[in-house]
MIDRENNU-362845 format. One line per field, with one value per atom (N, C-alpha, C): x, y, z; atom name. Coordinates in Angstrom, 2 decimals. Layout:
east: [X  ...]
north: [Y  ...]
up: [Z  ...]
atomo: [CA  ...]
END
This chain:
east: [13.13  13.58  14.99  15.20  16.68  17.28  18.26  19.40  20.16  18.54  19.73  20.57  21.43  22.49  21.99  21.85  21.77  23.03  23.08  24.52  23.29  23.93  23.59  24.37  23.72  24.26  24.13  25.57  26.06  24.77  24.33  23.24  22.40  21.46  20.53  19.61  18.44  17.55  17.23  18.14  18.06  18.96  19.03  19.72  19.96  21.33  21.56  21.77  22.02  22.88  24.54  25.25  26.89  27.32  26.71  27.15  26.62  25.71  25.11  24.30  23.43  22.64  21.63  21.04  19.82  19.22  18.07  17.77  17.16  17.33  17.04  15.54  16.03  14.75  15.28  13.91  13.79  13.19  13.54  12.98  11.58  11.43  9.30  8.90  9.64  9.22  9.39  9.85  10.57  9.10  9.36  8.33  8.52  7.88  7.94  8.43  9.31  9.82  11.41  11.85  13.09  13.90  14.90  15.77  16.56  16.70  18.12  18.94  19.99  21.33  22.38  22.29  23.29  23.35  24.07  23.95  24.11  24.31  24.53  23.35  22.22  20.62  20.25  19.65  18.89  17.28  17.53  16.61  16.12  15.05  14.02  13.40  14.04  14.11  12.58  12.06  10.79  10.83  9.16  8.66  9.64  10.67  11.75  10.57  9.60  9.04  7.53  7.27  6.30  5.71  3.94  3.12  3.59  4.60  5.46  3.76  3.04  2.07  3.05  3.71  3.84  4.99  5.46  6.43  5.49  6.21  4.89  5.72  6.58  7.43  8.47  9.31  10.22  10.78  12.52  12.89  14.28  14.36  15.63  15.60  16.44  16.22  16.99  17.89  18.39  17.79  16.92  16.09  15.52  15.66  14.64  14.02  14.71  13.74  12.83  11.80  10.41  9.88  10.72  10.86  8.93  8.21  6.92  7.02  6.39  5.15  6.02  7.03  8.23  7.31  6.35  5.96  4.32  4.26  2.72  2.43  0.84  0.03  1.16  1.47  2.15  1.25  -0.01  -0.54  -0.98  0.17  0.37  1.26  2.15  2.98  2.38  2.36  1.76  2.61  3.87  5.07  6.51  6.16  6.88  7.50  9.23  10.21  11.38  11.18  12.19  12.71  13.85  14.26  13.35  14.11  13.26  13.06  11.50  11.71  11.65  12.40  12.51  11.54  11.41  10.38  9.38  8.28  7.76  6.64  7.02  6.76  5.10  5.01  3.53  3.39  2.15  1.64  3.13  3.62  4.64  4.30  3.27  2.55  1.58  1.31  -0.35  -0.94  -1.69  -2.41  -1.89  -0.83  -0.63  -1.06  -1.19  -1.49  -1.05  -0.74  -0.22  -0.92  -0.72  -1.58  -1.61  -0.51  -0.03  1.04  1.07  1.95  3.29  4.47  5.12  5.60  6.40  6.73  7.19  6.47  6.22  7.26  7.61  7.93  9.08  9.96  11.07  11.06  8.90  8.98  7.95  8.06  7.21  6.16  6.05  5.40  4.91  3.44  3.22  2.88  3.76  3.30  1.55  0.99  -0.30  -0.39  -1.67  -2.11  -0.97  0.02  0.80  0.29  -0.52  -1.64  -2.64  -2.95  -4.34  -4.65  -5.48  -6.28  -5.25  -4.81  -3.95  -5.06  -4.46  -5.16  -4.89  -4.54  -3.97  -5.23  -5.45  -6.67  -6.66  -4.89  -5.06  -3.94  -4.26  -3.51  -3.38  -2.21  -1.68  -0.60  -1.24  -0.61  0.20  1.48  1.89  1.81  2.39  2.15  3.06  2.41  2.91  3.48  2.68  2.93  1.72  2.80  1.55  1.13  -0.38  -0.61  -1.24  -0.84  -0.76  -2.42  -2.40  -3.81  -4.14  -5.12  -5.56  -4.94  -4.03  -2.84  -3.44  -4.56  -5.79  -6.20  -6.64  -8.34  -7.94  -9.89  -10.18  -9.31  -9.05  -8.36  -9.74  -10.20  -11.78  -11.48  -10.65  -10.18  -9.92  -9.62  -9.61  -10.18  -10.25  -10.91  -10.67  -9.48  -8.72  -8.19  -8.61  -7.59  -7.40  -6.22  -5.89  -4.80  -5.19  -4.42  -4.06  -2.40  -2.17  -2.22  -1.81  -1.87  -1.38  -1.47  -0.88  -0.43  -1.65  -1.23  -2.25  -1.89  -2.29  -2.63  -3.92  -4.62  -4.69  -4.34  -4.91  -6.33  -6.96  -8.24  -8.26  -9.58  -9.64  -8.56  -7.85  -6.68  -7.44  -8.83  -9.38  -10.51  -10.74  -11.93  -12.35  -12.97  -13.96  -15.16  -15.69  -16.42  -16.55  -16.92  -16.87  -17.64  -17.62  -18.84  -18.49  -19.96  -19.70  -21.16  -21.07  -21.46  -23.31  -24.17  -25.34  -25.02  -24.08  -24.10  -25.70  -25.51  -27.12  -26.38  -25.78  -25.29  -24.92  -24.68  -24.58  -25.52  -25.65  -26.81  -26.47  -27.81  -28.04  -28.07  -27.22  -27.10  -27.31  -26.78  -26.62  -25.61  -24.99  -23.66  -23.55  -22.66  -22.28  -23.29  -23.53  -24.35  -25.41  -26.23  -27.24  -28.23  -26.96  -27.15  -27.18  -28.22  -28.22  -26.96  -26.34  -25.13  -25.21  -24.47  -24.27  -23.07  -22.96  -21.63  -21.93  -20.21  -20.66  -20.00  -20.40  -20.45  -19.40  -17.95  -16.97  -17.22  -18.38  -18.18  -17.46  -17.35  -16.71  -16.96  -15.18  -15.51  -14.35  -14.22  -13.76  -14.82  -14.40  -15.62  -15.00  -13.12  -13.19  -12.11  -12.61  -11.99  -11.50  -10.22  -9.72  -8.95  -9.29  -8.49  -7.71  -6.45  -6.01  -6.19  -5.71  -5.16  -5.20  -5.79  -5.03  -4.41  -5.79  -5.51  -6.17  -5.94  -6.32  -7.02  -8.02  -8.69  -9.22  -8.46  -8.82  -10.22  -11.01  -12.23  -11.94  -13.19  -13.76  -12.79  -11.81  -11.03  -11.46  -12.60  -12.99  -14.55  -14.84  -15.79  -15.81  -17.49  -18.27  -17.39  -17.05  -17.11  -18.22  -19.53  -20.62  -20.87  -19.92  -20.32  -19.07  -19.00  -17.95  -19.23  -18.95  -19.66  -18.77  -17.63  -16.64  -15.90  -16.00  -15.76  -15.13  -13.74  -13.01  -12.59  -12.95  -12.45  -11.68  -10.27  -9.63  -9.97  -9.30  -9.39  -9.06  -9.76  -9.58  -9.49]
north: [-15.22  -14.61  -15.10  -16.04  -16.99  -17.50  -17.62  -18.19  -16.97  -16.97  -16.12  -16.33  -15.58  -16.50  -15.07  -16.25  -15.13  -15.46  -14.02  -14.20  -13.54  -14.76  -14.44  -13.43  -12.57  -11.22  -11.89  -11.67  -12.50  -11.95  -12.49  -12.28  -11.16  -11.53  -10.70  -11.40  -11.10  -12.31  -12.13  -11.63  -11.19  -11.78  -11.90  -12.35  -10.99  -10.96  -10.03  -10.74  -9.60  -10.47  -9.68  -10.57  -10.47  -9.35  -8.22  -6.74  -5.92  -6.73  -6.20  -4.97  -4.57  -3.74  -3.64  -5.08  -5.74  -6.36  -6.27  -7.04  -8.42  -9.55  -10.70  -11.25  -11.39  -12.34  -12.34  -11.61  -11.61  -12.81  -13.61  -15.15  -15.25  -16.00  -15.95  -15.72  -16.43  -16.51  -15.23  -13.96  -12.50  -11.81  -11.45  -10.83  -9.69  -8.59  -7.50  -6.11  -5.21  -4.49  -4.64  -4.27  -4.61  -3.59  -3.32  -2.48  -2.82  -2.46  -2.62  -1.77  -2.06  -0.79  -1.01  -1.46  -1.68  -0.52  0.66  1.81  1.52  -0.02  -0.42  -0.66  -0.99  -1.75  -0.68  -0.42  0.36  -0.71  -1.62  -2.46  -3.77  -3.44  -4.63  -5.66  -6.75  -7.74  -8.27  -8.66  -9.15  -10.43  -10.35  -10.93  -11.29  -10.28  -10.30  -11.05  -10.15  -9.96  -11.07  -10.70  -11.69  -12.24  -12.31  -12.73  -12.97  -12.44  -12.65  -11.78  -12.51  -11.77  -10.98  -11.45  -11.06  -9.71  -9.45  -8.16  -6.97  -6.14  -4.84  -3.41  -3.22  -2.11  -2.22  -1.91  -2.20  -0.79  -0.51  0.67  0.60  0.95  1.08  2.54  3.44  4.37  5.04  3.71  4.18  3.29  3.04  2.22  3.18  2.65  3.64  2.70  1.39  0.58  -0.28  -0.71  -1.88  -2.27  -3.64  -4.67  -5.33  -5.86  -6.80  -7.33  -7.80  -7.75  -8.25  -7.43  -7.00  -7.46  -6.59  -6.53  -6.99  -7.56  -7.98  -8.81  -8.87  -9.80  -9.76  -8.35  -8.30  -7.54  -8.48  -8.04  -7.33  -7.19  -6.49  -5.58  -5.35  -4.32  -2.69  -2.30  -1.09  0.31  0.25  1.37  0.77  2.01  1.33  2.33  2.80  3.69  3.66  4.24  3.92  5.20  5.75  6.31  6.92  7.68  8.85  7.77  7.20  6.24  6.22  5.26  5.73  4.83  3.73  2.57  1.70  1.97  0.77  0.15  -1.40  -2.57  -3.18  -3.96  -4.42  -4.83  -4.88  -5.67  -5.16  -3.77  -3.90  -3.77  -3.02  -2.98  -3.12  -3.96  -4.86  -5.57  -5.18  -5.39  -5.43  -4.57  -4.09  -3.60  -2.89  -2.32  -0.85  -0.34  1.25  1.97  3.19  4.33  5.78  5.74  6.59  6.10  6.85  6.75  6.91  6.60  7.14  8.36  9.06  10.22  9.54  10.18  10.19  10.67  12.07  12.96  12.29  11.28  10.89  9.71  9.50  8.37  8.77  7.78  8.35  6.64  5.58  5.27  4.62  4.20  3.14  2.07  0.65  -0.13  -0.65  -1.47  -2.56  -2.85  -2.50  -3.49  -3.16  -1.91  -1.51  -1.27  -0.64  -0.04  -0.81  -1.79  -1.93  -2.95  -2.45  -3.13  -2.61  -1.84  -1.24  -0.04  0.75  1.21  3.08  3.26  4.95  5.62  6.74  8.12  8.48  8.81  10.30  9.82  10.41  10.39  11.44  11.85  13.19  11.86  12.32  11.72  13.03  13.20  14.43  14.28  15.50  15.54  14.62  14.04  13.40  11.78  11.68  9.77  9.24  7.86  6.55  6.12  5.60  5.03  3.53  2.66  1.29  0.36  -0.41  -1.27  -1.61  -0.87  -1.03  -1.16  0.17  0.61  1.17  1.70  2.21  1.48  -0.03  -0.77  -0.82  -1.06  -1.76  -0.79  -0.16  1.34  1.78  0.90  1.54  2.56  3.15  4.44  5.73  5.32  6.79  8.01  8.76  9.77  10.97  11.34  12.01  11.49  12.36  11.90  13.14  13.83  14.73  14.24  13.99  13.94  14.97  15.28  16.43  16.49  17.33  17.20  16.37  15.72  15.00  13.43  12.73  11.81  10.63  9.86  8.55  7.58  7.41  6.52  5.05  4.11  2.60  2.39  1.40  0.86  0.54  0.42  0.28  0.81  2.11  2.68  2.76  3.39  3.25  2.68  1.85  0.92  0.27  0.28  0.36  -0.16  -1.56  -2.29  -3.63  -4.28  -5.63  -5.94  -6.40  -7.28  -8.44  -8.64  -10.42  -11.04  -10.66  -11.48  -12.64  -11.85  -12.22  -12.96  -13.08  -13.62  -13.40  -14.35  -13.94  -12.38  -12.79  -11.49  -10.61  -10.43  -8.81  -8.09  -6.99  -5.49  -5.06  -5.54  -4.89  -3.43  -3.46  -2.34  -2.34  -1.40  -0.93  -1.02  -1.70  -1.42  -0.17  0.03  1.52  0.97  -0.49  -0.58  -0.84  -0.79  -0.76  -2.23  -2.99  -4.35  -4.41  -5.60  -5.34  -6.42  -5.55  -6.54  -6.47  -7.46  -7.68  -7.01  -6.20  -5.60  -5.74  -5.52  -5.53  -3.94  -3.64  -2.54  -2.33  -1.85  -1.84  -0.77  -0.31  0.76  2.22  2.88  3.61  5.31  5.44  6.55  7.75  7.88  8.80  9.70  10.73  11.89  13.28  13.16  14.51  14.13  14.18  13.64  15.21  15.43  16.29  15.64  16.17  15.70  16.85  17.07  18.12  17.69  18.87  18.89  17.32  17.42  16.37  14.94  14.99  13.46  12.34  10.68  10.30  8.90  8.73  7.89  6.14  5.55  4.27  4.09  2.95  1.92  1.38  2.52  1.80  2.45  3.74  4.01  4.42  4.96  5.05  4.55  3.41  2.54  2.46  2.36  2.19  3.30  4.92  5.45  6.81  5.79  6.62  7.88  8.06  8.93  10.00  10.00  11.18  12.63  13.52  14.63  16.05  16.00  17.22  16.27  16.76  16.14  17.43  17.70  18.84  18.34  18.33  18.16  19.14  19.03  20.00  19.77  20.59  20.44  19.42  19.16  17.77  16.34]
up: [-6.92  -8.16  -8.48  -8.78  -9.54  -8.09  -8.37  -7.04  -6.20  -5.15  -4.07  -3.16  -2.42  -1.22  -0.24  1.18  2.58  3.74  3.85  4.43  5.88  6.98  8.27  9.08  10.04  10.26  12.34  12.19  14.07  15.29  16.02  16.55  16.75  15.03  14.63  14.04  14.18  13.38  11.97  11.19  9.71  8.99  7.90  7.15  5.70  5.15  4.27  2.88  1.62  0.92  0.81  0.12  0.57  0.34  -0.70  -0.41  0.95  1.65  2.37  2.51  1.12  0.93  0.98  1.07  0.84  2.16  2.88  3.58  2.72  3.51  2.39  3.32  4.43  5.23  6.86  6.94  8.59  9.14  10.31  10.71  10.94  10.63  10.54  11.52  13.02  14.07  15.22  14.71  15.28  15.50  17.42  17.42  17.99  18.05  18.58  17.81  17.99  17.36  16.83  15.92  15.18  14.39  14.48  14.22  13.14  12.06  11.18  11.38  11.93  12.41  11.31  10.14  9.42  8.79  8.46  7.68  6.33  5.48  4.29  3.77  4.58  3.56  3.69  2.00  1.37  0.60  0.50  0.56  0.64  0.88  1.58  0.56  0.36  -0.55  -0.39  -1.65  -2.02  -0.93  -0.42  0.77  1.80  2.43  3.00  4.68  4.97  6.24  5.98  4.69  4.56  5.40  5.86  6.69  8.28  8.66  10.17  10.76  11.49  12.54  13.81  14.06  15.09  15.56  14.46  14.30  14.43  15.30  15.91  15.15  14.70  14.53  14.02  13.00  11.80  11.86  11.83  11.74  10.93  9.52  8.67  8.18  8.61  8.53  6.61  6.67  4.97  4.16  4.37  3.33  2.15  1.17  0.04  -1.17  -0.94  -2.22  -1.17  -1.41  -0.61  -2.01  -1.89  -3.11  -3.19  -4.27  -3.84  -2.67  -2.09  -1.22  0.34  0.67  0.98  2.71  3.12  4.46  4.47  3.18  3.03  4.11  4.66  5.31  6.83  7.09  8.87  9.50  9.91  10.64  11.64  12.27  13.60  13.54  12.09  12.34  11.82  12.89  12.95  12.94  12.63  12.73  11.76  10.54  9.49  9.67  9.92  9.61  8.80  7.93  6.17  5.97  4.88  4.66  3.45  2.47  1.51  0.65  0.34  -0.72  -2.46  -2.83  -4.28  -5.25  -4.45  -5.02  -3.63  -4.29  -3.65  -3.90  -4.04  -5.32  -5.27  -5.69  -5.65  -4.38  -4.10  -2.21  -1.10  -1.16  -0.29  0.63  1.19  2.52  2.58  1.55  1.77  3.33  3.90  4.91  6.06  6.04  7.56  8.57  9.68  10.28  10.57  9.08  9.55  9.35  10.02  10.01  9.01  8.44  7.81  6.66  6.16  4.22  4.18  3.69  3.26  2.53  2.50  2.12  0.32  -0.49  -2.00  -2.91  -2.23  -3.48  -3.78  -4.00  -4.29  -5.54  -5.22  -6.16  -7.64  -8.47  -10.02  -9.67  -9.18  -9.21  -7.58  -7.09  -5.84  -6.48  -6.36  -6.92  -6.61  -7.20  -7.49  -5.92  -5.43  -4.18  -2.88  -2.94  -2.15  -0.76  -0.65  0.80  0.88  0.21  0.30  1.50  2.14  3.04  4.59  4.57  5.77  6.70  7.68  8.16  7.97  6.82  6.74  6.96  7.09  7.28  6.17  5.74  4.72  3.59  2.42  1.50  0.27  0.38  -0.75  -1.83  -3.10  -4.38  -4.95  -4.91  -5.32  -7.39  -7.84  -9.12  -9.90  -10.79  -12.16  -11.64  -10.28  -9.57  -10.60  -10.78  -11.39  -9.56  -9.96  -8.90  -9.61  -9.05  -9.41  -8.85  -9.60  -9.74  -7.98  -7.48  -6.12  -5.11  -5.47  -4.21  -3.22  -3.00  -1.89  -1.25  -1.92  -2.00  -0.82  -0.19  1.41  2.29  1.89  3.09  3.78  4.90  5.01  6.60  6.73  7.49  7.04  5.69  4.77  4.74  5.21  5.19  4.10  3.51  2.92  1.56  0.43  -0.30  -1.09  -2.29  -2.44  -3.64  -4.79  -6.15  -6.51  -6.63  -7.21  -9.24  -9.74  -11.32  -11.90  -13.35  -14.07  -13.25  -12.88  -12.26  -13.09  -12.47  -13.36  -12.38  -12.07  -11.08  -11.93  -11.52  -11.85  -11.44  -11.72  -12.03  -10.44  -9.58  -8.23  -7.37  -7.73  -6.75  -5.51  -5.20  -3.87  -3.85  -4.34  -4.14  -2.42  -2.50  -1.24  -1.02  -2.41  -2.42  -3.18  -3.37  -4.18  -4.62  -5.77  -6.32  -6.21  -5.70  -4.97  -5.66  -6.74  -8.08  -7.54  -7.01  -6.16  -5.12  -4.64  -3.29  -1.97  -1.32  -0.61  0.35  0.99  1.85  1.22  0.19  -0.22  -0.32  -0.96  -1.23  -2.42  -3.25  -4.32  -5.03  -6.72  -6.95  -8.59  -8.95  -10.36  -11.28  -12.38  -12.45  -13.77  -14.05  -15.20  -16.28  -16.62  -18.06  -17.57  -16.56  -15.78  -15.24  -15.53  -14.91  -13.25  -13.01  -11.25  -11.06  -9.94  -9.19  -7.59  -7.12  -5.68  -5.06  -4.13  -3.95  -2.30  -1.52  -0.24  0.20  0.93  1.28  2.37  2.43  3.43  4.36  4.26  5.30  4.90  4.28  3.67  4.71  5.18  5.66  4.96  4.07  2.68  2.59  3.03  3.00  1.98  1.81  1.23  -0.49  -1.15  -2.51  -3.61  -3.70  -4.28  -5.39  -6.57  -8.01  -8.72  -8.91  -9.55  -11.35  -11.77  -13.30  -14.12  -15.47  -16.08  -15.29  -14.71  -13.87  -14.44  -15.24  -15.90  -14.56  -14.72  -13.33  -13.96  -13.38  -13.93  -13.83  -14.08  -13.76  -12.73  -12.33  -10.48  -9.39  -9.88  -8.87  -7.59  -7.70  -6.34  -6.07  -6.25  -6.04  -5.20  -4.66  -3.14  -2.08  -2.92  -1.42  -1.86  -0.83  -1.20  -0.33  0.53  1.41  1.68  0.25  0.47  0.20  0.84  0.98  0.36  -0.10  -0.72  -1.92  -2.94  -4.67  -5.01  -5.42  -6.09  -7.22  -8.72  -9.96  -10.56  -10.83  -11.42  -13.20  -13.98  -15.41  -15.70  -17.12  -18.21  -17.08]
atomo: [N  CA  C  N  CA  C  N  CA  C  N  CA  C  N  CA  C  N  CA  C  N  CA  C  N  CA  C  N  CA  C  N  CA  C  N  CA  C  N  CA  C  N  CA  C  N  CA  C  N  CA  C  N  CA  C  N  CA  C  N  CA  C  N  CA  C  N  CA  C  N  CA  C  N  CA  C  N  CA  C  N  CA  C  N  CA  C  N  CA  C  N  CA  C  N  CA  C  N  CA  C  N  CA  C  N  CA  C  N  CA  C  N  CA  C  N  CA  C  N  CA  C  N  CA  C  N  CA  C  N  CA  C  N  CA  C  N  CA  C  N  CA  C  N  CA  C  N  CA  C  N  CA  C  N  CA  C  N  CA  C  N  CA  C  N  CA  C  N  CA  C  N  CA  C  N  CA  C  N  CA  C  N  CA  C  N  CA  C  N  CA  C  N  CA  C  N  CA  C  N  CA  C  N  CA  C  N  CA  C  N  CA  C  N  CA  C  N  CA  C  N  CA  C  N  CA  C  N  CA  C  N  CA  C  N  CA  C  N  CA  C  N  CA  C  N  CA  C  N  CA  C  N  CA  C  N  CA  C  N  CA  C  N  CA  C  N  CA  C  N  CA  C  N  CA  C  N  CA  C  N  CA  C  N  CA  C  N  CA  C  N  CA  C  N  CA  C  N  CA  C  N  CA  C  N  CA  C  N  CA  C  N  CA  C  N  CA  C  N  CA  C  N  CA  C  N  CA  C  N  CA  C  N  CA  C  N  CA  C  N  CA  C  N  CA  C  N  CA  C  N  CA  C  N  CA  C  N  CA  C  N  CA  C  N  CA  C  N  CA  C  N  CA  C  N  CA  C  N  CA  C  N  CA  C  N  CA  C  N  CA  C  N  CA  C  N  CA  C  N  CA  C  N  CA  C  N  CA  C  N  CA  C  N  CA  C  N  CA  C  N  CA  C  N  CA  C  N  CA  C  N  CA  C  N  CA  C  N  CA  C  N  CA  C  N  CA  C  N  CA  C  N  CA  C  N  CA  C  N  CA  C  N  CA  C  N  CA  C  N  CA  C  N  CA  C  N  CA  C  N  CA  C  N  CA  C  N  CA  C  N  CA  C  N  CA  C  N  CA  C  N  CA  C  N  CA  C  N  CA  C  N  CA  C  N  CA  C  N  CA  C  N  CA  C  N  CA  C  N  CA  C  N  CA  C  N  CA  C  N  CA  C  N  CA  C  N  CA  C  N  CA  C  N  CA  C  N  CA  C  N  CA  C  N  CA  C  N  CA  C  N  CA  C  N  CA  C  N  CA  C  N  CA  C  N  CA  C  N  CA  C  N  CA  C  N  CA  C  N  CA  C  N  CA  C  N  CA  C  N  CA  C  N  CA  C  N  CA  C  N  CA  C  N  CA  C  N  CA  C  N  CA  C  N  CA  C  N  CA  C  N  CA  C  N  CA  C  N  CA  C  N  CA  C  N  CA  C  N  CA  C  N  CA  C  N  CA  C  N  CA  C  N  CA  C  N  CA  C  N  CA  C  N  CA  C  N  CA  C  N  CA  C  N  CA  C  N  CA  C  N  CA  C  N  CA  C  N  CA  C  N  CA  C  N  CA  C  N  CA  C  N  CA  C  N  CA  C  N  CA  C  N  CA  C  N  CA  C  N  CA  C  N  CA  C  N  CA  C  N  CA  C  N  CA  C  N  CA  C  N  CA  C  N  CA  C  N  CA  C]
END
């Protein structure tokens, strides 16, 4: 995003920028668990961590912005510890390995593709959050989910299947205009779906989770 400058931080494998608020880029090659002890970064610069496999655990405890796709495709990092967050951007924790969410109430939106494909159980959307274009998807551990009022789901927020357009390996279905399609089936273990108040639900938000067994619709 334009001309940035990284100021190297004396034997640490990070790099800042010169107010030192910002994490800029952690070294591709950093493995294991990692600490930011700087009490100045509040955030985590777009694809700062980016695809690093081998980082297991990340801990900034005054962090509150997680810039795009900030910790995307870290495979192995399985323990994300941040401060109260105020943003967090498209793909920021796209396909990680965590188990659990961030704490919400501080923010009005989760960016696009934020969670998706990670390993959370449960998820509470508190009232009047945007939730961004397939900030859920491929969450196939989900068990929980719980929209509070006046919220605003994007299109595939928890999607949980694909159309894979007749592929031979897929399993045939139905689509809304009653055309047959190919979809694959992720396994879907989302069993309890709660919607509050005046919640407006994109297309396909919760596609292919057929085996939810508890559906709570609040008004309008």
């Amino acid at each position: 995003e334009g001309n940035q400058t990284f100021y190297p931080v004396q034997n640490k494998p990070y790099m800042l920028n010169k107010t030192g608020d910002t994490l800029m880029l952690v070294a591709p090659a950093y493995a294991g668990a990692l600490e930011i002890t700087e009490p100045t970064v509040t955030t985590i610069n777009t694809a700062a961590l980016s695809g690093n496999k081998k980082i297991t655990s990340f801990t900034a405890n005054k962090v509150t912005k997680v810039m795009n796709h900030a910790f995307s495709e870290c495979g192995n990092l399985a323990s994300i510890t941040l401060g109260e967050l105020t943003e967090i951007g498209d793909y920021a924790f796209f396909k990680t390995a965590i188990t659990d969410v961030h704490s919400f109430t501080a923010l009005d939106r989760i960016g696009a593709f934020a969670y998706a494909g990670t390993k959370i159980t449960e998820v509470t959307i508190p009232n009047g959050m945007v939730v961004g274009t397939g900030a859920f998807e491929e969450c196939t551990e989900l068990t929980t989910v719980s929209v509070g009022n006046n919220v605003e789901l994007g299109n595939y927020a928890f999607r949980l299947a694909w159309d894979l357009n007749f592929k031979a390996t897929a399993l045939p279905g139905v689509d809304h205009e009653g055309r047959v399609v190919y979809y694959y089936d992720l396994t879907s273990k989302l069993l309890n779906i709660t919607i509050g108040n005046d919640v407006t639900i994109g297309k396909g938000a919760f596609y292919g989770a057929s085996k939810a067994t508890s559906i709570t619709l609040g008004a309008n």
